[in-house]
NUBA-678009 format. One record per residue (C-alpha): y, x, z; residue in three letters. Coordinates in steps of 0.25 Angstrom, whole numbers, padded with zeros to 4 digits, always signed. Example, Ala and Ser with C-alpha at 12.3 -4.5 7.8 and 13.67 -1.06 7.14 Angstrom:
! residues 2
-0018+0049+0031ALA/-0004+0055+0029SER/
END
This chain:
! residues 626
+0182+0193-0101UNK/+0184+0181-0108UNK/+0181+0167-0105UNK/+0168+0167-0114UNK/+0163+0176-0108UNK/+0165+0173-0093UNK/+0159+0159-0098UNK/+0145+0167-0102UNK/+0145+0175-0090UNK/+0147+0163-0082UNK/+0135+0156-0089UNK/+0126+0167-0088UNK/+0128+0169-0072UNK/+0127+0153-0071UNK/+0112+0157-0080UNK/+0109+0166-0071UNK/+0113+0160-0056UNK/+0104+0147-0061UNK/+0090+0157-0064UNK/+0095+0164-0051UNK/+0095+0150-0044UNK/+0082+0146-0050UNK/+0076+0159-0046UNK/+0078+0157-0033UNK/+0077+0142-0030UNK/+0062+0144-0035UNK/+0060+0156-0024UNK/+0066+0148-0012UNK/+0066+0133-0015UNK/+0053+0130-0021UNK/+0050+0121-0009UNK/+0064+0115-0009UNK/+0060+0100-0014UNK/+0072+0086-0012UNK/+0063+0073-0014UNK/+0072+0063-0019UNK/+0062+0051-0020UNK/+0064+0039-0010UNK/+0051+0041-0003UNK/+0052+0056-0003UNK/+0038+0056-0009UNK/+0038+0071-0012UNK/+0043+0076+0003UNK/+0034+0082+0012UNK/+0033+0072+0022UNK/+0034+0074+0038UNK/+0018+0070+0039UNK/+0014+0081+0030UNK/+0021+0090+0035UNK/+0015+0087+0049UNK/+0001+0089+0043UNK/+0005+0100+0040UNK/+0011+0106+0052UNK/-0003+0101+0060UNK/-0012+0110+0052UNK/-0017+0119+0060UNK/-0026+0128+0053UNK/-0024+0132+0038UNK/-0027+0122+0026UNK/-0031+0127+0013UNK/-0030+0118+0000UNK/-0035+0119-0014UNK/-0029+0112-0024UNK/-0036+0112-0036UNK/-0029+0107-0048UNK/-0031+0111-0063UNK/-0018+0115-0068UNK/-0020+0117-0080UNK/-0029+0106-0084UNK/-0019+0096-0080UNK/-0008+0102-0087UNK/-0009+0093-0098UNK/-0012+0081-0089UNK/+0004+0076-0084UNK/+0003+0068-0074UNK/-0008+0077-0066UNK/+0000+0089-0069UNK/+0012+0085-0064UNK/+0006+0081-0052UNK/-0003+0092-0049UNK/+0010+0099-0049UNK/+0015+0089-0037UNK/+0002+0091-0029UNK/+0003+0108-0030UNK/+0017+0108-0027UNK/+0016+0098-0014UNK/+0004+0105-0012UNK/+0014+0118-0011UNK/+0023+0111-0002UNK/+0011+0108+0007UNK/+0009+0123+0009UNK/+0023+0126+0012UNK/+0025+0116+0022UNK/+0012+0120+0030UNK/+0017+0134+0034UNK/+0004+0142+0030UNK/-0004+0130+0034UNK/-0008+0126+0020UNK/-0017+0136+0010UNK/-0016+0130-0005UNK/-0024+0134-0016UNK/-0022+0129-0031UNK/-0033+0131-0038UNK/-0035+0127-0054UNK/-0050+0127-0055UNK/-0056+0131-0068UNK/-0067+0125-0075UNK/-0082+0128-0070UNK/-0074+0139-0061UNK/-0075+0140-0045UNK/-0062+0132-0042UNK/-0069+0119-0049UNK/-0081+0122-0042UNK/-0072+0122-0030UNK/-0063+0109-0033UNK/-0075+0100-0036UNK/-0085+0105-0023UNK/-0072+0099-0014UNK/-0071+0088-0021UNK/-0059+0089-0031UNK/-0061+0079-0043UNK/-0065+0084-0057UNK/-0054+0078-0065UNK/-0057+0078-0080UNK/-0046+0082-0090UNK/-0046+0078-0106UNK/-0059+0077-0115UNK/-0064+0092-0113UNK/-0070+0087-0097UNK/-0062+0097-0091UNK/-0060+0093-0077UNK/-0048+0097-0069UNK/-0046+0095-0053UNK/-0034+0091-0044UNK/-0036+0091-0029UNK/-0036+0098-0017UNK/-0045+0102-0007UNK/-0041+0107+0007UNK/-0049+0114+0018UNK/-0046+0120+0032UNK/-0051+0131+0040UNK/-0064+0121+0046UNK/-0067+0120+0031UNK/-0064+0104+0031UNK/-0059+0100+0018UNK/-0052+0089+0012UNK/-0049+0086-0003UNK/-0043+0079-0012UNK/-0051+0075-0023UNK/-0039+0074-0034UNK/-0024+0070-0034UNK/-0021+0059-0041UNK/-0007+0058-0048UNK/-0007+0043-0043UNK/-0008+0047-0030UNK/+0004+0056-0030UNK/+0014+0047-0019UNK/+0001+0051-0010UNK/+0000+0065-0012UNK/+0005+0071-0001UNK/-0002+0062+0008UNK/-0016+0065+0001UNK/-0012+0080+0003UNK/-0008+0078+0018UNK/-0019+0070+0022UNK/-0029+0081+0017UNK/-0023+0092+0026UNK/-0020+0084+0036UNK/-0036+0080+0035UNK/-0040+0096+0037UNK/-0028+0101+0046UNK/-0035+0090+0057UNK/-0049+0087+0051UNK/-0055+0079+0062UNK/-0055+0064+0058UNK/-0047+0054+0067UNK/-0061+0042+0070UNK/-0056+0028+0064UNK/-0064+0018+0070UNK/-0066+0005+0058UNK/-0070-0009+0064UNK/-0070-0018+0051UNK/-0076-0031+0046UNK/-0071-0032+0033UNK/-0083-0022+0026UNK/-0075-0013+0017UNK/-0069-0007+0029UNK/-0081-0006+0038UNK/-0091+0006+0037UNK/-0095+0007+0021UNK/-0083+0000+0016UNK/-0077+0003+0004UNK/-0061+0001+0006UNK/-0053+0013+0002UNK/-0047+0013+0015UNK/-0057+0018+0023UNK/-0058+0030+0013UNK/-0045+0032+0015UNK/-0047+0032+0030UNK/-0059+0041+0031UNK/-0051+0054+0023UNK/-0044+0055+0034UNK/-0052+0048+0047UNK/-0067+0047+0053UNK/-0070+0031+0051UNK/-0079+0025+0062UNK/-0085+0012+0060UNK/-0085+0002+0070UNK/-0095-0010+0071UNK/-0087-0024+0069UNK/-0093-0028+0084UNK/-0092-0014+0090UNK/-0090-0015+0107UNK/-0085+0001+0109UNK/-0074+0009+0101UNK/-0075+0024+0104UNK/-0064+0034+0107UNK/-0065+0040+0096UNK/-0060+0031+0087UNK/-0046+0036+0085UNK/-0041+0022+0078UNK/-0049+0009+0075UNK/-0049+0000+0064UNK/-0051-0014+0065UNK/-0051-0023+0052UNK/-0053-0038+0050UNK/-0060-0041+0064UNK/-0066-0052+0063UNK/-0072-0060+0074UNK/-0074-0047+0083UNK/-0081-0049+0095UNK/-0076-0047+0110UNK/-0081-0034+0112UNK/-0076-0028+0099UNK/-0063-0034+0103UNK/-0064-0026+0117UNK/-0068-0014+0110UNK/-0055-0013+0100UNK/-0047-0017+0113UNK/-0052-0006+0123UNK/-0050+0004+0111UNK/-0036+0001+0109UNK/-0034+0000+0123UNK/-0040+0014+0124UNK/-0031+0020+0115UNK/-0038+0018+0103UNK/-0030+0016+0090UNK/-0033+0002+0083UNK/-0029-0003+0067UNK/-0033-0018+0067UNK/-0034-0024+0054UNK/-0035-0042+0056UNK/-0032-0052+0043UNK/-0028-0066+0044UNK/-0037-0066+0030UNK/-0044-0054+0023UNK/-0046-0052+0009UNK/-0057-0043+0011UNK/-0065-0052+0022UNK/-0078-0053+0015UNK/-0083-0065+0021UNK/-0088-0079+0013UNK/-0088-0095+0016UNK/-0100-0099+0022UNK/-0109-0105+0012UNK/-0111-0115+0022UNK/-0096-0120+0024UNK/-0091-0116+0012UNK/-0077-0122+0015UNK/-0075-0115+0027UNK/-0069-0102+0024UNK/-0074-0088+0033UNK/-0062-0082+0040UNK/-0057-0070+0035UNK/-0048-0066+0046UNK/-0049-0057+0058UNK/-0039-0055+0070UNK/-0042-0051+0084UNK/-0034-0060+0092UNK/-0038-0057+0107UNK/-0034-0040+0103UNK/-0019-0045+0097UNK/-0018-0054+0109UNK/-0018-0043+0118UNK/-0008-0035+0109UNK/+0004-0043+0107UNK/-0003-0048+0092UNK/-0007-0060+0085UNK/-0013-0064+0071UNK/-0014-0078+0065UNK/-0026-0077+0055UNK/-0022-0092+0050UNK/-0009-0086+0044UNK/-0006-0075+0032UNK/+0008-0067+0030UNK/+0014-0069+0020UNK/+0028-0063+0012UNK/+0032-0066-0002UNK/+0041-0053-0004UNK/+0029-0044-0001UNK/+0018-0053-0008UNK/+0008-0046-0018UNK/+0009-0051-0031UNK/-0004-0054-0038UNK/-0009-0059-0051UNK/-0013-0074-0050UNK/-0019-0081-0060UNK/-0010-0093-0059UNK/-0006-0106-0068UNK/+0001-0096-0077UNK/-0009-0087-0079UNK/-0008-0073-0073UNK/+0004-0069-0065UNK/+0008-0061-0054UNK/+0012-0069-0039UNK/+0013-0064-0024UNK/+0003-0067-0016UNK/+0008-0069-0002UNK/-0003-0066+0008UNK/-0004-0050-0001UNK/+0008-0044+0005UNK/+0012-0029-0001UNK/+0022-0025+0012UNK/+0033-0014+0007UNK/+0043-0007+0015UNK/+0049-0019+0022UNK/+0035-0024+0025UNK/+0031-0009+0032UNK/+0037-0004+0047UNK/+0045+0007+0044UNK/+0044+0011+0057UNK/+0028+0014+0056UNK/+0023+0028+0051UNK/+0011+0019+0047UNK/+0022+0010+0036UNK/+0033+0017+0035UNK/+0032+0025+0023UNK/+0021+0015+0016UNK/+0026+0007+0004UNK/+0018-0004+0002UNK/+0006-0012+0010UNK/-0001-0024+0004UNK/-0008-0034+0015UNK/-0016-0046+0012UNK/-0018-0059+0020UNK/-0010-0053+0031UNK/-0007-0060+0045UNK/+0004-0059+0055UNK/+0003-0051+0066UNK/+0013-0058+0077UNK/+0017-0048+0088UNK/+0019-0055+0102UNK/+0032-0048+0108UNK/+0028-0051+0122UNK/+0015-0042+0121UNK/+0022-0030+0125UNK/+0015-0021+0115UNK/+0023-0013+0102UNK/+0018-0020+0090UNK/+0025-0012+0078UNK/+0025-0020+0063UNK/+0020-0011+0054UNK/+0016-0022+0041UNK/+0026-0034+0040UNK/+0031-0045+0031UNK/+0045-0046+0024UNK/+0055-0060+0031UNK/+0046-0066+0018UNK/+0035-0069+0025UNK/+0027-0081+0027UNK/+0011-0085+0035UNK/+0002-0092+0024UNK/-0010-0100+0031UNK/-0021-0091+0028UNK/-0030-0101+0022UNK/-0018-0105+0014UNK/-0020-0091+0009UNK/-0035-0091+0006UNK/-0036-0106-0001UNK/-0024-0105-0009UNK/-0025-0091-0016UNK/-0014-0095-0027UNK/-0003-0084-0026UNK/+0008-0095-0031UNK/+0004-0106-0023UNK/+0005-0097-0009UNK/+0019-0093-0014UNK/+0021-0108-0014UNK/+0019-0109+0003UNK/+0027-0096+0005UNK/+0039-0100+0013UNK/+0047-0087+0018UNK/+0047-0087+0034UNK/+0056-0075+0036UNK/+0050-0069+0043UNK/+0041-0054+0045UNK/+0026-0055+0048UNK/+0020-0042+0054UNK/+0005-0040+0048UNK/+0004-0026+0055UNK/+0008-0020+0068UNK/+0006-0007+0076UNK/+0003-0011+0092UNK/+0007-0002+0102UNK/+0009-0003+0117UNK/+0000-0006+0128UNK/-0009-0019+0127UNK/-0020-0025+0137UNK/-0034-0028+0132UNK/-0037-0042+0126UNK/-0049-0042+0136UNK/-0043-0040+0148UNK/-0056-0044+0157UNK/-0063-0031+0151UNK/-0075-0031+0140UNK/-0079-0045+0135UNK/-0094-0047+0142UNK/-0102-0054+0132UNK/-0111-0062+0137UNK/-0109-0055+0150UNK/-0117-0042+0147UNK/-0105-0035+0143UNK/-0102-0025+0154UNK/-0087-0021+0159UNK/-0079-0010+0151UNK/-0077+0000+0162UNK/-0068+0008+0150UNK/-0060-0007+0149UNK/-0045-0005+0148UNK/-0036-0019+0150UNK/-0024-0012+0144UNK/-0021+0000+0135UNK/-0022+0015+0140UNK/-0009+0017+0132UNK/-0001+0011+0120UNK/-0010+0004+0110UNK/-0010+0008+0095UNK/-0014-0003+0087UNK/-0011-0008+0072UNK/-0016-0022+0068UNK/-0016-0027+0054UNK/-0015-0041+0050UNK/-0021-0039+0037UNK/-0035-0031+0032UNK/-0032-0032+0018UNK/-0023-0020+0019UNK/-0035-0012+0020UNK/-0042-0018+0009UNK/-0042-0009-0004UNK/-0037-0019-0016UNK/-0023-0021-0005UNK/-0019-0006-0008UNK/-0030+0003-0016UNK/-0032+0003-0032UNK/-0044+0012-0036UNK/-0041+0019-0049UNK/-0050+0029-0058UNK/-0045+0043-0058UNK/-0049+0051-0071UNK/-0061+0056-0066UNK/-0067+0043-0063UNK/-0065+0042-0048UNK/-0058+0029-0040UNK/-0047+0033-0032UNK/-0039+0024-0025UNK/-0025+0022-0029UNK/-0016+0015-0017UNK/-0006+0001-0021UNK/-0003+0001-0008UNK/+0001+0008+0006UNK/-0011+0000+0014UNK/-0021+0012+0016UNK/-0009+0020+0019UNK/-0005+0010+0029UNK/-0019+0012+0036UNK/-0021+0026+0038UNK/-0006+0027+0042UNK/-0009+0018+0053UNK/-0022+0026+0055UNK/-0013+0039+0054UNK/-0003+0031+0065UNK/-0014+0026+0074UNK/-0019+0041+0077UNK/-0007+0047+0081UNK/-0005+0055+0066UNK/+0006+0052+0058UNK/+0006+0064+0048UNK/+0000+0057+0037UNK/+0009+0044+0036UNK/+0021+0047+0029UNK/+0011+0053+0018UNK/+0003+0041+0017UNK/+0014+0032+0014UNK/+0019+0040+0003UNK/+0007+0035-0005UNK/+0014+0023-0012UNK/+0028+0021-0015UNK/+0035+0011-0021UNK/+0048+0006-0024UNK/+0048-0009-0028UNK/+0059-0016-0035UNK/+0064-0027-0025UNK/+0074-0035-0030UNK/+0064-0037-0043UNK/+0055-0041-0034UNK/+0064-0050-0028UNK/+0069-0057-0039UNK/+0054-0058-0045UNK/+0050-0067-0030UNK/+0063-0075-0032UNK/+0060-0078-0046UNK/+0046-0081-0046UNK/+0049-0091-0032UNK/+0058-0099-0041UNK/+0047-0101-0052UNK/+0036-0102-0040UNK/+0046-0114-0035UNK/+0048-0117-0051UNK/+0032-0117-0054UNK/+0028-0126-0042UNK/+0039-0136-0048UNK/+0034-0137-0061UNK/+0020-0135-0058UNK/+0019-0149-0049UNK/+0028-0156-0061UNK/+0016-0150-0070UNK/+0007-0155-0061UNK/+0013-0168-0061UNK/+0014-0169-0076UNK/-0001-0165-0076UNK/-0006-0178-0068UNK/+0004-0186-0078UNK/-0004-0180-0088UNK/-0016-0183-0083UNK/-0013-0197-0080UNK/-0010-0201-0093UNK/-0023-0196-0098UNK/-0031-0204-0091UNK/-0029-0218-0097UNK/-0042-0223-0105UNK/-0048-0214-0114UNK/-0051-0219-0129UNK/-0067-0225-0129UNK/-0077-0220-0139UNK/-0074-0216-0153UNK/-0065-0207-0161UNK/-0056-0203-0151UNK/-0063-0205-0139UNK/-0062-0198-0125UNK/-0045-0196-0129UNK/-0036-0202-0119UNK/-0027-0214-0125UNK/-0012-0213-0122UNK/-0002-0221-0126UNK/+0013-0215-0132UNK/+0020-0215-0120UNK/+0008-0209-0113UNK/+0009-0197-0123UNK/+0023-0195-0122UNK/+0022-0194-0109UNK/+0010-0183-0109UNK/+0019-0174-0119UNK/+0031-0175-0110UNK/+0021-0170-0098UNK/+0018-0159-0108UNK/+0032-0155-0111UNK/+0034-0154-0097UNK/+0023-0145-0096UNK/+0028-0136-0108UNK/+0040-0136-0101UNK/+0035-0133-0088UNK/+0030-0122-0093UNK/+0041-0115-0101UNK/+0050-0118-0086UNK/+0037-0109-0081UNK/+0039-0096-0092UNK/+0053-0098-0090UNK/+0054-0096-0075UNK/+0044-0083-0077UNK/+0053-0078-0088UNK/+0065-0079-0080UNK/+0056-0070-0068UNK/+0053-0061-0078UNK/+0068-0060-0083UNK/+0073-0058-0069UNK/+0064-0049-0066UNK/+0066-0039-0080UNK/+0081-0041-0077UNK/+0079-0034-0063UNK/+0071-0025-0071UNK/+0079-0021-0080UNK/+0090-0020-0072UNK/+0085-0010-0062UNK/+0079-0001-0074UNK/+0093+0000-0079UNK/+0099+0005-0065UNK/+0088+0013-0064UNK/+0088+0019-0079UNK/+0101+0018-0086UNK/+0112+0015-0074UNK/+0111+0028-0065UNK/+0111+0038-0077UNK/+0121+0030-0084UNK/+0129+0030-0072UNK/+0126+0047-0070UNK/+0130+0047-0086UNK/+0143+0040-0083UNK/+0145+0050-0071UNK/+0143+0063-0080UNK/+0152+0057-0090UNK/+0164+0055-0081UNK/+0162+0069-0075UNK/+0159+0076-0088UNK/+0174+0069-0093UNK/+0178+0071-0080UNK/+0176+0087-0081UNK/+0182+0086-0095UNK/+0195+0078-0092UNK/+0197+0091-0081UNK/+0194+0102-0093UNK/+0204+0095-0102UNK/+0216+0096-0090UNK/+0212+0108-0085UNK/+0214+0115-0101UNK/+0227+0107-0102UNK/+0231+0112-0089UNK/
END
């Protein structure tokens, strides 16, 4: 046999052994899957799979997605696609737990009837009004049922965590109680804030009345947000609850954005407090909060637009902190996996080592940090002007901590009597029954919607909320925490992810610092040139006549006026010039990464195969002349 003709045997075995190893990789590793990405977004975490190793009686779930109308719609195809196949994956993992049933309804058919009676959104498709669907409804064997409404290709990070939550919602249907005690309205009963929506899908919401003397047993954990002058025997109450066992988040603000309250008409110059703190409670923990003061941090400000002396731009404004990684514990289920929180008007909580209780940091600052007086803060609302009083103290400021440990009562002669009617609490405990779980946070406007919620349209007209930020996340993870499941956390976090570019961020602060230190210095020469100016136009202005109401000034007063005004030209061109020099540094950075990113790594892969493909040749060429 010739060599041509072993060459075409050899490439029609290869031919074949490929089809042969296709054939058998899509019968036996169809659920084979590597996640490269960083945050192993696509890996079925360790909560869900603990979900669904707790379900106890079959789960059936409908997904009702319309193929074939979306075929020509990209970005809803591709990730109906991703839905389906994790949905599969769900299945697989549950051990006959999990009943899937994909269903394309057709138009004016039983299906559709179906879809729209649980709930699934109508969602219209090109100019005919053909309406497709794409959600998913699950029942159990006590015929509960949970749905959700339509998947949203924005939302695709929080997939598995909406998936989840909805089995893990029917496999344990009873609701855990969360008792809410709140004086800012939009978190107490009728409030509007998206986060109370998001907390009651998953739990039974009690209201509690802002002077209540008694919280029940069967409050599982307790909300407190913004306490605001709390009288004794509310106080008593939250301390025998925790004391009891009871699980506590306490939500205090040095100054609240959302605090509605107004100057009295009467002393207009006396400004309402908008602060709230429970002292004696912190006392008794090992904790302390100084309402007079606001943290601070220059590297995790939120830059805002400000309508400044330049017109529009864009400035940090310290006392908005958006915390990161390095701001989050790592050691926390609640933080660990979040990406990004935002906080307004926060305070410091300083932790007393002596108290002997475990007080965990879950929300800190950076070394950059620095306490602003808080009417500093509310008198001078000028974004520049505050960065002109920061002055680094190097130091981290903890806004957020998890207590645990035992702790005495902040009352420890018993029930306050008021006016001496109040009779002894035989149930009174002076110190906990066990370790305490508490959270305090030293900031309310985390909970407040514009801090981490954007409400967009989807196409069939609805609001949905789109999060910018990991704050509700932060909340029912602590809810989560609080009772003893954990399941759902690592989910949760996976909701936003992002990947800033640092050192362009750094090298944006440094350069916008030195024009800051540049701006101040020549807006006090401008200043200066101004009163020069306005000194020489006040001499005696001409009398009545042709030329009267003009101001008279003599030659060397209008040579020296048009030198202010060439200063002032000039003043402002050193202005453009320091901002296009930000800019330039800031593009370089830019363009610089986009090139390592773009064109070096497969040039470098190009310059690889090329060596090996002359390489290979240089060893064909001696192995002929050999």
């Amino acid at each position: 046999m010739n060599r041509k003709a072993l060459s075409s045997t050899g490439l029609l075995l290869a031919a074949i052994l490929f089809l042969a190893v296709i054939t058998v990789s899509n019968a036996l590793l169809t659920g084979l899957r590597i996640d490269l990405t960083a945050a192993q977004l696509y890996t079925l975490s360790d909560g869900t799979r603990r979900v669904l190793a707790g379900i106890d009686e079959p789960i059936r779930l409908r997904f009702y997605y319309s193929s074939a109308l979306f075929a020509d719609v990209p970005q809803i195809a591709t990730y109906g696609d991703r839905v389906r196949e994790l949905l599969r994956e769900y299945v697989r993992a549950a051990d006959g737990k999990l009943e899937l049933t994909i269903i394309d309804p057709e138009p004016f058919s039983e299906t559709e009837d179906e879809a729209v009676a649980a709930g699934v959104q109508q969602i219209p498709i090109g100019q005919a009004g053909e309406m497709g669907y794409f959600g998913l409804v699950g029942s159990n064997l006590t015929d509960d049922e949970l749905v959700i409404p339509v998947f949203q290709p924005g939302r695709e990070a929080s997939l598995e965590y909406e998936l989840s939550r909805l089995i893990h919602g029917l496999a344990h249907p009873v609701k855990r109680k969360v008792g809410v005690m709140s004086w800012l309205p939009q978190f107490a009963e009728g409030g509007n804030a998206a986060l109370l929506r998001l907390v009651a899908e998953g739990y039974d919401i009690t209201w509690l009345p802002k002077d209540t003397r008694n919280i029940g047993a069967d409050i599982d954990t307790l909300v407190v947000i913004h306490p605001k002058e709390v009288g004794k025997l509310t106080r008593y109450a939250i301390d025998q609850f925790i004391l009891r066992g009871g699980r506590a988040m306490i939500f205090v603000d040095p100054l609240s954005e959302e605090d509605p309250v107004q100057p009295d008409p009467a002393r207009p110059l006396i400004l309402p407090s908008r602060s709230s703190n429970m002292p004696e409670l912190f006392a008794a923990w090992g904790l302390s909060l100084d309402t007079s003061m606001i943290v601070t941090d220059v590297s995790h400000a939120i830059r805002v637009q400000y309508a400044g002396g330049r017109g529009q731009q864009e400035v940090e404004f310290l006392p908005w902190l958006a915390l990161g990684e390095r701001g989050l514990s790592q050691e926390e289920f609640s933080t660990n996996q979040l990406a990004r929180v935002h906080l307004g008007n926060a305070g410091e909580l300083v932790i007393d080592p002596a108290a002997g209780t475990e007080l965990i940091p879950l929300l800190s600052t950076g070394p950059q940090s620095m306490l602003l007086e808080t009417d500093a803060v509310i008198f001078q609302r000028d974004p520049a002007r505050l960065l002109g009083l920061f002055q680094p103290e190097d130091k981290r400021r903890h806004i957020a901590v998890r207590l645990s440990g035992q702790v005495a009562s902040s009352f420890p002669e018993g029930r306050p009597k008021i006016e001496g009617l109040m009779e002894a609490d035989p149930d009174f405990r002076a110190e906990s029954a066990g370790p305490v779980n508490v959270v305090v946070v030293a900031d309310t406007d985390i909970l407040a919607d514009r801090f981490w919620v954007r409400f967009q349209q989807t196409p069939a007209g609805a609001t949905t909320p789109t999060p910018i930020a990991d704050n509700a996340s932060f909340f029912i993870n602590l809810l989560d925490q609080l009772g003893g499941s954990e399941d759902l956390i690592s989910l949760r976090s996976r909701a936003i992810y992002a990947r800033p570019f640092t050192r362009v961020e750094e090298i944006r602060r440094e350069a916008e610092a030195r024009f800051r230190d540049e701006e101040r210095a020549l807006e006090a020469r401008l200043a200066e040139t101004e009163k020069r100016i306005e000194a020489l136009m006040t001499p005696q202005q001409a009398g009545a006549g042709e030329g009267a109401g003009q101001v008279l000034l003599t030659e060397a007063q209008r040579a020296e006026l048009e030198r202010f005004r060439e200063e002032q030209l000039r003043t402002r061109r050193e202005l453009r010039n320091v901002q296009r020099e930000l800019q330039r540094n800031i593009e370089q950075m830019g363009n610089t990464l986009k090139f390592i990113n773009i064109g070096l790594v497969p040039l470098i892969i190009a310059v690889i195969a090329l060596l090996a493909a002359l390489s290979r040749a240089a060893m064909r060429r001696r192995a002929r002349l050999a």
